[in-house]
Wavefront OBJ file of the C-alpha trace (Angstrom):
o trace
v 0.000 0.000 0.000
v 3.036 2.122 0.924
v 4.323 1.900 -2.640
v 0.931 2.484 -4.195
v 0.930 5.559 -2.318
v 4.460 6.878 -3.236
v 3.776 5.329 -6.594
v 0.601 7.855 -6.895
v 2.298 10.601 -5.557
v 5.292 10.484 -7.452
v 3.012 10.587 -10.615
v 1.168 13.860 -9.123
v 4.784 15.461 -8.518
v 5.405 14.961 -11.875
v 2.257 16.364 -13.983
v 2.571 19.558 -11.191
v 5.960 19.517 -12.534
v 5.520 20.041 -16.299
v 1.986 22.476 -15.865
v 4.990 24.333 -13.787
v 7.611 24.015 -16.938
v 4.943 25.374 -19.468
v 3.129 27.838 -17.227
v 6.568 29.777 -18.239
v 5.669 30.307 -21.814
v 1.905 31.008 -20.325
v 0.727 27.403 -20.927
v -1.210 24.801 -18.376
v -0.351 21.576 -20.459
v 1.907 18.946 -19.085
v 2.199 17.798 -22.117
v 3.685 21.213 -23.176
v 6.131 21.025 -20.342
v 7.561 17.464 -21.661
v 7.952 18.750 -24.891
v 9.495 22.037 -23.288
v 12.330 19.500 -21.047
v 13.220 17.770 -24.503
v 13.986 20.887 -25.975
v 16.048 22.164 -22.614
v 17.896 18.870 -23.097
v 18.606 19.075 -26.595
v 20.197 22.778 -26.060
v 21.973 21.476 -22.827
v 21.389 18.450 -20.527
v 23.222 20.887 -18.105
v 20.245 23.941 -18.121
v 17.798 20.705 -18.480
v 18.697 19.633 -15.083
v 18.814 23.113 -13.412
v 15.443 23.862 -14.963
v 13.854 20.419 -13.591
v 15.690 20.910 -10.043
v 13.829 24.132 -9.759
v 10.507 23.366 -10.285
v 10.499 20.616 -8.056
v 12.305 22.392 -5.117
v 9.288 24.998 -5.438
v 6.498 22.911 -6.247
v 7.619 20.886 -2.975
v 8.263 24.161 -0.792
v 4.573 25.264 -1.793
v 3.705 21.795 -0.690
v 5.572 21.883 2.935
v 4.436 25.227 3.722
v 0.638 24.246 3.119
v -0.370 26.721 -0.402
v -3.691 26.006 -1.872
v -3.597 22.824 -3.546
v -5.242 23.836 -6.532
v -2.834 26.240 -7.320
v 0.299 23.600 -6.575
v -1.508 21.308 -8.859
v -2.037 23.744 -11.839
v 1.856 25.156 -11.201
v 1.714 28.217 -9.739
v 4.386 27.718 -7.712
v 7.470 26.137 -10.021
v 7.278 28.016 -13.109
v 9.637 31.023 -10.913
v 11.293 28.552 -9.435
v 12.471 27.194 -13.363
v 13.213 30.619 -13.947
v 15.636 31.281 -11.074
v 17.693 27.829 -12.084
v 17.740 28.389 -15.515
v 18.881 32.112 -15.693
v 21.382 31.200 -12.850
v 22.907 28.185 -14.861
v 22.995 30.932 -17.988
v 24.812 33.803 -15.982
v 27.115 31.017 -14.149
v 30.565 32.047 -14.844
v 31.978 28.467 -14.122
v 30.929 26.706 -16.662
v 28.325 23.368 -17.013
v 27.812 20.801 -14.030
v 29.251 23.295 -11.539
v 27.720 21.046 -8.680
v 27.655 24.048 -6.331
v 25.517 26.054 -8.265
v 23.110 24.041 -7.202
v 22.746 25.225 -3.439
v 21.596 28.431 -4.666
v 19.489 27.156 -7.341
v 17.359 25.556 -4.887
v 17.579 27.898 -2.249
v 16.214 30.546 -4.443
v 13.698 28.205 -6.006
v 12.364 27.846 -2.450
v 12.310 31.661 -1.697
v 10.527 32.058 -4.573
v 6.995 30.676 -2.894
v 7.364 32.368 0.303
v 7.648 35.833 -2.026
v 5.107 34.288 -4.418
v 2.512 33.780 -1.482
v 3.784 37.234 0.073
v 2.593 39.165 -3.197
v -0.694 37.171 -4.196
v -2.154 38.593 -0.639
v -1.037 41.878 -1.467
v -1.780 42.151 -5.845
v -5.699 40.228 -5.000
v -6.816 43.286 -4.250
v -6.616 44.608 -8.048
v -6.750 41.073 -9.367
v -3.318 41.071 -11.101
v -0.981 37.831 -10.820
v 2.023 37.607 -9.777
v 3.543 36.479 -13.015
v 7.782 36.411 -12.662
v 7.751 39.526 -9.829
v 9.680 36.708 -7.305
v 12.140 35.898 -10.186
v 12.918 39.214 -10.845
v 13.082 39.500 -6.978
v 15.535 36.654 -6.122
v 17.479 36.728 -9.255
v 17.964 40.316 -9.068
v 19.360 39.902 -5.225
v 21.734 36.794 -6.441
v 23.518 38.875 -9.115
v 23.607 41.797 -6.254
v 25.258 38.956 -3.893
v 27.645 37.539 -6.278
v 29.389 38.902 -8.671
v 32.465 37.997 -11.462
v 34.916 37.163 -8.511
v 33.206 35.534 -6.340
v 34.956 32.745 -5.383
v 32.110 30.264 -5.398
v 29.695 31.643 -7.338
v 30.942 33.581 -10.028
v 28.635 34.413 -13.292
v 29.095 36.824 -16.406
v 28.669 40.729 -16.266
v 24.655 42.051 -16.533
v 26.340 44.332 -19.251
v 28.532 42.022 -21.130
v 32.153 44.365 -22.821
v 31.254 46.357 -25.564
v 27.405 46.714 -25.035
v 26.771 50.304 -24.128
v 29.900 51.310 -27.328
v 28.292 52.530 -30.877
v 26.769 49.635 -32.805
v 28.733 50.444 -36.337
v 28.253 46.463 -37.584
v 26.610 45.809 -40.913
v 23.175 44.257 -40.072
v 22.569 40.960 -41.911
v 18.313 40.765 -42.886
v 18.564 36.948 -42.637
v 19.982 36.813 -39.431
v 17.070 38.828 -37.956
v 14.409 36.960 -39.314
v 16.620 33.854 -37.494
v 16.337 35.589 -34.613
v 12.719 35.803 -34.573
v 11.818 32.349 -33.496
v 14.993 32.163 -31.021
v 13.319 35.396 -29.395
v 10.354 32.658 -28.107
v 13.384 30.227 -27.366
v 14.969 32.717 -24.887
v 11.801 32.978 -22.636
v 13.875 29.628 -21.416
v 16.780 31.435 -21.734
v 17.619 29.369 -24.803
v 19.464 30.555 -27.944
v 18.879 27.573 -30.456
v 17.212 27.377 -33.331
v 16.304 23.588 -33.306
v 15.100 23.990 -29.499
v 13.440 26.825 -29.687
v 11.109 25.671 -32.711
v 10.593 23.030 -30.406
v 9.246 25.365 -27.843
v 7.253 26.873 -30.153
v 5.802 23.684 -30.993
v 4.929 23.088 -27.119
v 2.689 26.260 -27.182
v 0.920 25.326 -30.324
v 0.226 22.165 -28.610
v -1.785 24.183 -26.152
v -3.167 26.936 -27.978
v -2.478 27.880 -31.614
v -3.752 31.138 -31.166
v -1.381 32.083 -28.370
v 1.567 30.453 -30.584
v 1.065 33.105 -33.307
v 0.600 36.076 -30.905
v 4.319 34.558 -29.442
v 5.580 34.647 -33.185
v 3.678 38.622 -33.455
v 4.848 39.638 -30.589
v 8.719 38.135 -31.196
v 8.630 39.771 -34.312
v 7.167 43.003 -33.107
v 9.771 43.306 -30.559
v 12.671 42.897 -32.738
v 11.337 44.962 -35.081
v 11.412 47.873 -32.439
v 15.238 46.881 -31.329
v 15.997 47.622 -34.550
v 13.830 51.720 -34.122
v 16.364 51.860 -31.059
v 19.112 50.754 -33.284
v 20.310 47.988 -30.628
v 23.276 45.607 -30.765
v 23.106 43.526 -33.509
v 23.831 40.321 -31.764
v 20.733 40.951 -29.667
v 18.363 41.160 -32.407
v 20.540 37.800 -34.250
v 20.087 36.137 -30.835
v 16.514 36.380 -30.465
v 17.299 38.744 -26.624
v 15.416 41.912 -28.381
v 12.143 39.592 -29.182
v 10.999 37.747 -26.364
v 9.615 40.595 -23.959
v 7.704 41.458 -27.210
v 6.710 37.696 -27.306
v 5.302 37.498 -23.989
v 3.766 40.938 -23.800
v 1.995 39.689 -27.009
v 0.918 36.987 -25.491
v -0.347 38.233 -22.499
v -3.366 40.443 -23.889
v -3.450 38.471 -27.163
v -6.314 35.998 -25.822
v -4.793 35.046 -22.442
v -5.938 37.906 -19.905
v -8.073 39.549 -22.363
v -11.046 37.519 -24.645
v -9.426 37.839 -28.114
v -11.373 39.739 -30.474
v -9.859 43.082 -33.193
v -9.143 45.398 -30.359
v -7.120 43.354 -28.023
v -5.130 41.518 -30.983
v -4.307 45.291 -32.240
v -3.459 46.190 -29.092
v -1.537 42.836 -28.381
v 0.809 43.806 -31.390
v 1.564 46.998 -30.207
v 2.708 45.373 -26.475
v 5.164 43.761 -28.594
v 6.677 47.010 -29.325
v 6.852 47.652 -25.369
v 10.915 46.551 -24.612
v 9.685 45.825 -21.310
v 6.837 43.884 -19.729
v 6.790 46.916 -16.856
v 5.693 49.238 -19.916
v 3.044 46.723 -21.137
v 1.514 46.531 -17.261
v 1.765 50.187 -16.636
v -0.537 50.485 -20.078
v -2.709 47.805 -19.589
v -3.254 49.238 -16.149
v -4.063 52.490 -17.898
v -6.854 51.363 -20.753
v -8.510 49.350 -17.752
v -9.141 52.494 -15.726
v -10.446 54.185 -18.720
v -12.472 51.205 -19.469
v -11.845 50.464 -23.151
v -10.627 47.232 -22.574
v -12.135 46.517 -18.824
v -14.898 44.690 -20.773
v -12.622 42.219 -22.005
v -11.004 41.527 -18.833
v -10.679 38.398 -17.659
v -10.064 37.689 -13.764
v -6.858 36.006 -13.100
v -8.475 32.598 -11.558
v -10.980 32.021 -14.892
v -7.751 32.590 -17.028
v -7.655 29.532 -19.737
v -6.441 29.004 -22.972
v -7.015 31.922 -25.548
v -9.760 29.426 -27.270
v -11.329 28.551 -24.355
v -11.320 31.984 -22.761
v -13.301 33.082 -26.439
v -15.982 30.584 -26.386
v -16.517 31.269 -22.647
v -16.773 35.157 -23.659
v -19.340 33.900 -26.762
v -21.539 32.182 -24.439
v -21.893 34.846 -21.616
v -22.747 37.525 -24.346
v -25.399 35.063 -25.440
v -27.040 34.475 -22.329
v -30.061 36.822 -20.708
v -29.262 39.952 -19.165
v -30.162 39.129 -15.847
v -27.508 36.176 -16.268
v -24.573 38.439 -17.328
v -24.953 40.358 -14.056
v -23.963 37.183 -11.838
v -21.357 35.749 -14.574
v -17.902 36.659 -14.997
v -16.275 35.827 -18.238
l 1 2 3 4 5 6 7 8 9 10 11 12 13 14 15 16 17 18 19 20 21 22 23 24 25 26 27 28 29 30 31 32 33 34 35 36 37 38 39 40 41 42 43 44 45 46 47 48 49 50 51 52 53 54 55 56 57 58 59 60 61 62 63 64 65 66 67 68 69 70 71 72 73 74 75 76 77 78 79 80 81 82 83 84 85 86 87 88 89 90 91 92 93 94 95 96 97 98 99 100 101 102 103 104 105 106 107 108 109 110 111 112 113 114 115 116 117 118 119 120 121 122 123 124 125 126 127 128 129 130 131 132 133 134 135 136 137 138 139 140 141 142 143 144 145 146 147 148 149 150 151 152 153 154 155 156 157 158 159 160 161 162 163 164 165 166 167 168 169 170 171 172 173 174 175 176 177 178 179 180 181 182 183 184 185 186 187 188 189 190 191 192 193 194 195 196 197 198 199 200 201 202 203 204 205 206 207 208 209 210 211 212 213 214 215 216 217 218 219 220 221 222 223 224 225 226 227 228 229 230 231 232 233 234 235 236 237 238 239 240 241 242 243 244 245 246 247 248 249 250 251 252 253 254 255 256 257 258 259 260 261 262 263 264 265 266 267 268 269 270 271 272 273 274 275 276 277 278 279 280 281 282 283 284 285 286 287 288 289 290 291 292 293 294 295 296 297 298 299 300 301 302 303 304 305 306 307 308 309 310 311 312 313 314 315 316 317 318 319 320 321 322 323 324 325 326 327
């Protein structure tokens, strides 16, 4: 019975692992998050291991310290976790399996629930998620910690040589169109081609619609790298497309029931450089109410197809109906 148990549990662990993995690129598809490991793997069994060690040393902190199950189950709690590992195993100075990055990994996987359920008591009140605010948080305070000589945990300048000098390099078309999918690839910090196509794959396994806003928004943002004139290797390496990519993704069906205005206005998030910019304007339209009527609330937030046929059906039922539903 004993091993039945563990048996059962084990599998649970597991599914609350990969909703964790995909709920990165916005997702809720385990599924998605196998597909999402295979392509971590195939850019770096190194970063595929960091990745996996974070989600589970949040998902099981969430766990310990008693969070809402449904929330644990749907992975709330490891997709900032994933985040902290992988962007830690990217900036890591040292080199692949550098077995002490690990201590950190998991201590700031952990930290990241107690922040997480810190900041849901405090953001309720205006119905906004959390999203990556305890990634930001922790990974922010590790770099602050740390630095290129510390002896243990060394990792790369945030401003790598050369970055804030004229960009006077020829810009190459093809290579910027390249860089277009890899801009979806580095939400997992990945810079691959093959992988990153991958990825994309994984979120048009859960919603096509929100795998062409990532594409839009990708596209959008490297698009307005290039109205900044930014380094070249940034726009080649996908790093100028994937704020775009997420921002599109965001309001392009996922928070907001897709229909002309929010697509429109999901392309010009993409232009945002940063997802601060696309929440401060969001913010904005919902207190003037153009878009409040499309807003959905953070716990009825489902696929982009879903969240439309939900929308279709409320507008279709009686009026005294619509003024106990929420779409």
């Amino acid at each position: 019975m004993g091993i039945i148990i563990y048996k059962s549990f084990a599998v649970q662990l597991m599914v609350w692992g990969l909703r964790g993995v995909s709920r990165v690129i916005l997702a809720n598809n385990p599924l998605s998050g196998a597909l999402i490991l295979a392509a971590l793997f195939w850019d770096s069994p190194w970063q595929c291991l960091l990745g996996t060690l974070g989600v589970l040393v949040s998902t099981l902190t969430a766990l310990i310290i008693g969070q809402d199950s449904a929330e644990v189950s749907a992975g709330h709690h490891g997709f900032n976790g994933m985040l902290v590992s992988l962007l830690m195993g990217v900036f890591n100075l040292a080199g692949d399996w550098y077995w002490w990055l690990l201590l950190p990994a998991c201590l700031g996987s952990a930290t990241c629930v107690f922040l997480s359920s810190s900041l849901s008591s405090l953001l309720v009140r205006w119905d906004l998620p959390v999203a990556v605010f305890p990634f930001n948080l922790i990974f922010i305070l590790y770099l602050l910690c740390t630095g290129p000589n510390n002896p243990y945990f060394p990792h790369h300048p945030a401003i790598p040589p050369g970055a804030l000098e004229v960009n006077g390099t020829e810009l190459s078309a093809t290579a910027v169109l390249h860089g277009i999918p890899l801009g979806v690839g580095q939400i997992y910090a990945c810079g691959v081609m093959g992988p990153s196509l991958l990825l994309l794959g994984a979120v048009f396994l859960y919603s096509p619609l929100l795998a062409i806003h990532a594409v839009l928004g990708s596209a959008v943002g490297t698009l307005a790298g290039l109205s900044v004139a930014v380094r070249h290797d940034s726009l080649y390496s996908g790093l100028s497309g994937f704020n775009g990519a997420l921002g599109c993704m965001v309001v392009g069906g996922l928070f907001f029931t897709f229909n002309w205005r929010t697509h429109l206005f999901a392309i010009a998030c993409g232009d945002l450089p940063d997802l601060s910019a696309t929440l401060i304007t969001t913010l904005m339209l919902l207190l003037t109410g153009h878009l409040a009527i499309y807003r959905i609330p953070t716990a009825k937030v489902m696929a982009p197809e879903h969240n439309l046929i939900s929308h279709n059906q409320w507008e279709a039922g009686e009026p005294e109906d619509k003024e106990n539903t929420i779409v």
